[in-house]
N, C-alpha and C positions, 0 to 999 in steps of 0.2 A: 613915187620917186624912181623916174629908170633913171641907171647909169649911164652915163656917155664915156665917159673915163674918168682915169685915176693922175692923181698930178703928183707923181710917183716914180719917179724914169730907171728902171732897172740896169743894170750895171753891164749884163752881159745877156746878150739875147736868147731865149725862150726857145728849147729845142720841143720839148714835148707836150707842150700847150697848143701849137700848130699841130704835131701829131695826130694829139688826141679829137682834133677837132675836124681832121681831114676822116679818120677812122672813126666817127662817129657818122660823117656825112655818108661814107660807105657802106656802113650799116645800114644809113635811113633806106638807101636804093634800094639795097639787098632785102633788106624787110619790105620794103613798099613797091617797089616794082618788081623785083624778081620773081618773087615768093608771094603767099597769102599771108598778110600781118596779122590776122588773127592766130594763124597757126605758127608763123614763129613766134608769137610773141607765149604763148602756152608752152611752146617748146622750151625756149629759153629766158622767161622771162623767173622775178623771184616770188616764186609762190609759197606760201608763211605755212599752211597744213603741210605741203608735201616735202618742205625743206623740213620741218622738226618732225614727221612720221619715219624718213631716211637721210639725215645730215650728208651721208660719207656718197651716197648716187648723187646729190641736189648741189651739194656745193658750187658746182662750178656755177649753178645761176645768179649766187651772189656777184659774180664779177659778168657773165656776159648779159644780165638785165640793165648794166647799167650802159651798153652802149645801143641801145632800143630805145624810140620814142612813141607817141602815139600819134605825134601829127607834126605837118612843119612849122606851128607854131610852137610847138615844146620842143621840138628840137635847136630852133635859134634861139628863141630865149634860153634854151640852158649853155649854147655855145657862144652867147654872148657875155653872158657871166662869167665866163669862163676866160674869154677873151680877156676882159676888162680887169681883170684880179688874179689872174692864173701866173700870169710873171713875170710879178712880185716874188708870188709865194716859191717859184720854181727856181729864180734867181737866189733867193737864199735859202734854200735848203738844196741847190746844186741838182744836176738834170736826174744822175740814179734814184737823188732821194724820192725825188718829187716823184716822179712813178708812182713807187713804192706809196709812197704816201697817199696819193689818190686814187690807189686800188683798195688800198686800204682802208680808206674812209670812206668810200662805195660801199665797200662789205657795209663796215659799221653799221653805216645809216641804215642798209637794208637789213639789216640784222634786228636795231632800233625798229624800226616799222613791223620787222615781223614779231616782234616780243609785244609790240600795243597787238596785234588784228593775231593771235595766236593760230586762229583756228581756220584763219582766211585761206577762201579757194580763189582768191582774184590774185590775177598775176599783177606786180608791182613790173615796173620801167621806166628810166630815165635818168637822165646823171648828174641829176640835181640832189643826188645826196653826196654823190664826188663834191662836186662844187658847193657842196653847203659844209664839207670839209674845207675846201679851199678857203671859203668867207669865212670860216675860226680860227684856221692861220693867220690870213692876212688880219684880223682885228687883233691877233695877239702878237703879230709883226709889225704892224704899221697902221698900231692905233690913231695916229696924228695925221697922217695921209687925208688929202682931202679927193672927196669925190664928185664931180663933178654931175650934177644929176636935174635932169627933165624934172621940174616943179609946175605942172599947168604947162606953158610954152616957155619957160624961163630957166637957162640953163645956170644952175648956183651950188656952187663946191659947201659940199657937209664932210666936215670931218670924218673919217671912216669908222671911228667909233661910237658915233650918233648914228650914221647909216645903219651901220650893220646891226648896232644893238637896236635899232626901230624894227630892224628887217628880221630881228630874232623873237620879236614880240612879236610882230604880226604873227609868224606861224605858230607861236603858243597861242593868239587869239583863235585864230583860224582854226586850230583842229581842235575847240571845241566849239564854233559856230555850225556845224553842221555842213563846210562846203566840201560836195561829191567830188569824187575820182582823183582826189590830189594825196599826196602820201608826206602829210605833216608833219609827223613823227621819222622820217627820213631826214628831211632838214635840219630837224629839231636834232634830233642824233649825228646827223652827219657834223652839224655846226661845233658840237661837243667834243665830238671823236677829234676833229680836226686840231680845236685849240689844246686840247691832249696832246694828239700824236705829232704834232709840229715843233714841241717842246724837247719830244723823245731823240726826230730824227734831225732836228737841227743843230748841228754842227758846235761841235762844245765852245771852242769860241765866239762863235754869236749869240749863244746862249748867256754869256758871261755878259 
């Protein structure tokens, strides 16, 4: 089930969901054409041994792994998710929060993946554990929201709390099937951290 969009029309338009998704594309260059991707991504991506052998040097890779991909196909699929759900969630939690909030849930998730792979020397990358905070917002914002989603060739609105909750299964299925190079427990964290921290930084009266 891809998303095509959401039938959801935000109130005021989305400053840092374009941002993020121009300084993500600028990354890709800069890693892929610039530079050797193998070596920035070792440089700066989140490596789970070398962040818990030295937390207070490694820190900063929880936040600049997450704007590294590994190819252009993870990179549009995580900026299309992003697109398609990012604001909402920015629209009510307001442009500072929302920052804040999906730096935040970046760590998280990467945090989550490094507590499952403790002892892992593979660099993690990608901002699908940002945005798998964004999709635990938006399910605990805009439960009833419908999604409008590619089924075979047939495009049909599922509520966003059947989407998202099929989409939170899957990766509970998924990272115990055995599928390689994908960081499960990212999602799986990030999706948690998100319907968390969207509670914390959203606005007392929408809260109400």
């Amino acid at each position: 089930m891809f998303p095509l969009y959401d039938i959801n029309r935000p109130r005021r338009r989305a400053v840092w969901v374009p941002v993020l998704v121009v300084a993500n594309l600028a990354a890709f260059v800069w890693e892929w054409v610039l530079n050797e991707p193998a070596a920035v991504i070792y440089a700066y991506g989140f490596i789970p041994a070398q962040f818990f052998a030295d937390p207070l040097a490694e820190w900063p890779t929880l936040f600049t792994s997450m704007f590294l991909h590994g190819g252009i196909g993870h990179l549009v699929g995580n900026m299309w998710f992003l697109w398609v759900f990012g604001d909402n969630v920015e629209d009510r939690l307001g442009h500072g929060r929302f920052l804040l909030f999906y730096l935040l849930g970046g760590a998280g998730a990467a945090l989550a993946q490094g507590l499952v792979s403790f002892g892992s020397d593979g660099p993690m990358i990608g901002a699908s554990g940002a945005i798998s905070a964004v999709l635990g917002a938006y399910i605990v914002l805009y439960p009833r929201a419908l999604i409008v989603s590619l089924l075979g060739f047939f495009p049909i609105p599922i509520p966003a709390l059947i989407y998202l909750g099929l989409w939170f299964l899957l990766q509970f299925y998924q990272s115990f099937s055995g599928v390689p190079g994908v960081a499960f427990w990212a999602h799986i964290g990030g999706f948690v951290v998100g319907m968390v921290l969207v509670r914390v930084l959203a606005p007392a009266w929408q809260r109400r």
